[in-house]
C-alpha positions in Angstrom: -5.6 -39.0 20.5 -7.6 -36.2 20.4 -10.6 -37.9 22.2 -8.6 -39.3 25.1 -7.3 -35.8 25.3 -10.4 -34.3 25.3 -11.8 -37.7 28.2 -9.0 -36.7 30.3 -9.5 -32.9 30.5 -13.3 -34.0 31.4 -12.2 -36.2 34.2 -9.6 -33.4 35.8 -12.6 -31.0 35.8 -14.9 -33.1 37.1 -12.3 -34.0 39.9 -11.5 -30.1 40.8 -15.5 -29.7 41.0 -15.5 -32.4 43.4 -12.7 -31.7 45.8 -14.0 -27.7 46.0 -17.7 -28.6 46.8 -16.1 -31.2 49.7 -14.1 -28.4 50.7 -17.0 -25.7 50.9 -18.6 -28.4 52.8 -16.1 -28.6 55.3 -15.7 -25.1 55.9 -18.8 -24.5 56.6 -19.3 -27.6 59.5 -16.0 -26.0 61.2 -17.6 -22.3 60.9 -20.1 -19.9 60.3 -19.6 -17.0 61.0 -22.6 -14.2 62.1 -25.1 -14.0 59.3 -26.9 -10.6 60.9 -27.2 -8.5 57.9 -26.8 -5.0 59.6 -24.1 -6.5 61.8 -21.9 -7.8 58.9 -22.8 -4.7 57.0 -21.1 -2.4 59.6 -18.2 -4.6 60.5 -15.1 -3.8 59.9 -12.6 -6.4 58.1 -9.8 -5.2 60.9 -12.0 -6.6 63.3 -10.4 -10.3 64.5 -12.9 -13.4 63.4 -13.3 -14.3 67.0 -15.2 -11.3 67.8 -18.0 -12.6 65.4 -17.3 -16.4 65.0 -19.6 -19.2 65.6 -18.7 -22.8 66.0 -21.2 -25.7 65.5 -21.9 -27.4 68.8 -19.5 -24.8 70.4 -20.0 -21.8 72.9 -17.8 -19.3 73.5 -17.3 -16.4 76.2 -15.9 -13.7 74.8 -13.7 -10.8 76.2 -11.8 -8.1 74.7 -9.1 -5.5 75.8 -8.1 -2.3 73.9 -5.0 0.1 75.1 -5.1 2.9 72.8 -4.5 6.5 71.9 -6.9 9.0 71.2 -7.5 12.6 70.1 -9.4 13.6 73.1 -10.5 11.1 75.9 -13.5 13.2 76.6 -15.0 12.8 72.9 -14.2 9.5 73.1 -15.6 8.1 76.3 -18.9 10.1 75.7 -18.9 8.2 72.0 -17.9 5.1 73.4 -20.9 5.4 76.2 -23.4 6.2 74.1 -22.5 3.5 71.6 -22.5 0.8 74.5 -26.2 2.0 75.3 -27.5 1.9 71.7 -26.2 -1.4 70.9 -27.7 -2.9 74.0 -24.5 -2.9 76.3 -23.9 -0.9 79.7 -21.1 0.6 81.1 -19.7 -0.7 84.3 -16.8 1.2 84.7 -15.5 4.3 84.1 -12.4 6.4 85.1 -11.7 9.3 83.6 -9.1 11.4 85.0 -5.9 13.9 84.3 -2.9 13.4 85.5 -0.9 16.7 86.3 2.7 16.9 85.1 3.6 20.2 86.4 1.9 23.2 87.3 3.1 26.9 87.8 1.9 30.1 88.8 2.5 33.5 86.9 1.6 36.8 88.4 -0.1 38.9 85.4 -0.5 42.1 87.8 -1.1 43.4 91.5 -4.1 41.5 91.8 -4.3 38.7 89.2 -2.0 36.2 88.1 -2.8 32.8 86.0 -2.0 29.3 86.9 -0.7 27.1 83.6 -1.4 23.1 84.4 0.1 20.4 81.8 -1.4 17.2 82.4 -2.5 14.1 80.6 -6.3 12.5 80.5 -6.6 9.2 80.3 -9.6 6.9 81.0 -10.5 3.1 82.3 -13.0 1.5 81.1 -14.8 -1.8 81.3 -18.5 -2.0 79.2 -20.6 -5.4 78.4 -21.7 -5.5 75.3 -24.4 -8.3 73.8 -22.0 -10.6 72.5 -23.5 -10.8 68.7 -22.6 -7.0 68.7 -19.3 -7.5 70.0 -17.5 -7.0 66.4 -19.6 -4.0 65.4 -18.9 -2.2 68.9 -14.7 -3.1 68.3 -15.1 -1.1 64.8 -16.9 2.1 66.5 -13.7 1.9 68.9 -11.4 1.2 65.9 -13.0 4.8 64.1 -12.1 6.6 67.2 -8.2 5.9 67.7 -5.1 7.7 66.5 -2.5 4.5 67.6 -3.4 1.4 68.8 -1.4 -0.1 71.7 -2.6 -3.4 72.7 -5.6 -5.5 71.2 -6.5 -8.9 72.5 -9.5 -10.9 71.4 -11.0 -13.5 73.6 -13.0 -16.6 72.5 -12.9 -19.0 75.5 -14.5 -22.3 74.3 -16.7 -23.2 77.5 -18.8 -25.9 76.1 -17.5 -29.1 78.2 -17.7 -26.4 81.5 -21.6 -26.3 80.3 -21.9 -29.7 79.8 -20.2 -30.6 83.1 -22.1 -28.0 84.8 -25.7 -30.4 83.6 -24.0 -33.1 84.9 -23.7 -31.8 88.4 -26.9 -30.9 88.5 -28.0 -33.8 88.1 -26.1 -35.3 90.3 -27.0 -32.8 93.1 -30.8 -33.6 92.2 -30.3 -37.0 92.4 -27.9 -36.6 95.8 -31.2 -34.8 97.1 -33.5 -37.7 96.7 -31.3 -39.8 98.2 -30.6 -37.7 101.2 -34.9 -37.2 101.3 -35.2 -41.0 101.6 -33.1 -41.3 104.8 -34.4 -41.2 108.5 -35.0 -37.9 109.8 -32.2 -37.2 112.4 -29.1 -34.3 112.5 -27.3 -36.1 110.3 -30.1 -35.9 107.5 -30.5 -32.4 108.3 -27.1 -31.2 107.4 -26.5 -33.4 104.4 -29.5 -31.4 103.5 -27.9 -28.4 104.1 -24.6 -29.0 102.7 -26.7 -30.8 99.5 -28.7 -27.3 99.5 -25.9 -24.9 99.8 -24.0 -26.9 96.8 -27.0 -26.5 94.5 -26.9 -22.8 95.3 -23.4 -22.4 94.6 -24.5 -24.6 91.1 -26.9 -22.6 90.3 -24.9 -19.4 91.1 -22.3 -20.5 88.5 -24.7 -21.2 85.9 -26.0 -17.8 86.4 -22.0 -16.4 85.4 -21.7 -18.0 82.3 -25.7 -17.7 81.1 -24.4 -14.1 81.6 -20.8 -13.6 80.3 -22.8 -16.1 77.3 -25.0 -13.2 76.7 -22.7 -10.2 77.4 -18.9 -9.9 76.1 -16.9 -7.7 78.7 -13.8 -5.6 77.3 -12.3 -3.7 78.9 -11.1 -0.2 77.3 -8.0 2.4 78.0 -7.8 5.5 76.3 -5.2 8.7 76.9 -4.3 11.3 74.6 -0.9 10.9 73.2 0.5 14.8 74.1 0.4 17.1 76.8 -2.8 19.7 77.1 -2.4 23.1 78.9 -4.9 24.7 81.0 -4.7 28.2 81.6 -6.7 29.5 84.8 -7.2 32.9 86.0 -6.1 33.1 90.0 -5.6 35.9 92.5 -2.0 37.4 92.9 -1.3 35.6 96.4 2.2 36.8 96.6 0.7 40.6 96.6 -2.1 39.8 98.6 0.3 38.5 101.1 2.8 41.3 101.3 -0.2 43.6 101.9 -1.3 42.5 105.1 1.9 40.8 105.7 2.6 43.4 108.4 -0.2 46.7 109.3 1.8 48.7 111.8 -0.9 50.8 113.2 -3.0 48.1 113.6 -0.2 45.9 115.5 0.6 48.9 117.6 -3.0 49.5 118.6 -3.0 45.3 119.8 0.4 45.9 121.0 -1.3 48.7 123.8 -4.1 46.7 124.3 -2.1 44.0 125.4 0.1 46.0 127.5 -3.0 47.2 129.4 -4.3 43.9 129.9 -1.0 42.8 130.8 -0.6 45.0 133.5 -3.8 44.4 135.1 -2.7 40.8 135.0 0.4 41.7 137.0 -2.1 43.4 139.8 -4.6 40.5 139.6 -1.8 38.3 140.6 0.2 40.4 143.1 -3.5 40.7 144.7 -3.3 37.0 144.5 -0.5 37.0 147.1 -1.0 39.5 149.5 -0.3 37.0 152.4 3.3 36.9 151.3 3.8 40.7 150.4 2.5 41.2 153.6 5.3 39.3 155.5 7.3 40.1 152.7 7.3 43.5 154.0 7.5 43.2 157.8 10.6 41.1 157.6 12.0 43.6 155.6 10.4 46.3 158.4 12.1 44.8 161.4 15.4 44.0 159.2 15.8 47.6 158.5 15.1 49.0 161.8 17.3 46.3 163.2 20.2 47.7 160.9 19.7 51.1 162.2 19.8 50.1 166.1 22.9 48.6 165.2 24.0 52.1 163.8 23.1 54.1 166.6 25.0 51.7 169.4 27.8 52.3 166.4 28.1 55.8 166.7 27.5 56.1 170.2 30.8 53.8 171.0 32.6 55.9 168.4 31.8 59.0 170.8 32.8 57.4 173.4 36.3 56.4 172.2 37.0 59.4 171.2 35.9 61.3 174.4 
């Protein structure tokens, strides 16, 4: 009893063994993750796996986008650039700015006053990264937040687009020879050209994913979670403006000038029109002495009525 006892503890053993090499076998045909020392020594376990996973016989583009809030946008960008250029990456984008919420102004004395701003800084960012430093460059951005809005982790599995992508060029290749073997007339000439201009476009789009292969793109947005104030020092506009709002002696001086001007205007232009002052002033000649003929004959038949 004791020996079958001891037979069938041997055999479950030897089963367990069994099943977890088969296991560890498996695992490690359907993943392997990066085996970079220094990479895996600085990456964080809050990092998502598809940062930094490899699949056999598989090739991924990955992308990345992080919404998140910082202590000061600033800091962070300048941070976030320089660890982009040390890991091998380049920044593509960047878009820093402060958004004003309200700004006021505060006179302080006669001549100075100080404007108060509140605004918000916030920054858009897109970087490429070499994609086997993807994960350590998503825990340098990790150290630098206070929340975390959004994170989305990209892995897109582009090996049949690679494999299709061989396959049309060799079909364009062999399209070629075919088209070489023809007569030479117009027609051969632009199925040339079109045959050309589709190995170009080919070739263009193996160019984008050789690239996006070797370099992850995430894009980045940053803002600081409160309001900052900025307190500037400004001129006291309202005083400056009641100042010379009105100088009396110096409006009365212009007020003279102008006057004088004005009347010379008024000779100029009465100069202008001497034609008409001229008959102007013999009609009103002849009217007058007209009106005192009429007077005389007036009086001198008065006389003689009363005579």
């Amino acid at each position: 009893m004791k020996t079958t006892y001891i037979k069938l503890s041997l055999a479950t053993i030897l089963l367990l063994g069994v099943y977890s090499c088969k296991k560890g076998e498996a695992s490690a045909n359907d993943y392997s993750l990066s085996t970079n020392a220094d990479s895996a020594a600085v990456v964080s376990e809050d990092i998502s796996s598809a940062a930094t996973m490899k699949v056999k016989d598989k090739q991924f583009i990955k992308t990345a986008n992080l919404d998140m809030e910082v202590k000061d946008v600033y800091e962070a960008t300048i941070s976030i650039e320089k660890s982009v250029q040390e890991l091998g990456g380049f920044v593509s984008n960047s878009n820093l700015r402060s958004n004003v919420v309200s700004e006021e102004t505060f006179n302080t004395s006669n001549e100075e006053a100080t404007l108060v701003k509140k605004y918000q800084t916030e920054n858009s960012m897109q970087v490429r990264v070499p994609t086997e430093k993807l994960g350590e460059l998503l825990t340098l951005i990790n150290n630098k937040k206070l929340f975390l809005n959004v994170r989305i982790i990209n892995a897109e599995d582009v090996t049949s687009n690679i494999k299709y992508a061989e396959l049309e060029g060799k079909r364009i290749e062999k399209t070629g020879e075919n088209i070489s073997e023809l007569k030479t007339n117009k027609d051969k000439v632009e199925l040339s050209d079109d045959n050309m201009s589709e190995e170009n476009r080919q070739k263009l789009a193996n160019l984008d994913i050789s690239d996006n292969l070797k370099y992850s793109t995430v894009d980045i947005f940053i803002k600081e979670p409160q309001l900052r104030v900025a307190e500037i020092a400004v001129t006291n506009t309202t005083n400056i403006d009641n100042k010379y709002k009105f100088a009396f002696f110096y409006s009365a001086k212009n007020a003279f000038v102008e006057g004088y001007y004005l009347i010379q205007r008024i000779i100029v232009g009465l100069i202008m029109i001497w034609p008409i002052l001229i008959i102007a002033g013999l009609g009103f000649y002849f009217y007058r002495k007209n009106q005192s003929k009429k007077k005389v004959n007036q009086t001198f038949e008065e006389q003689n009525t009363a005579s």
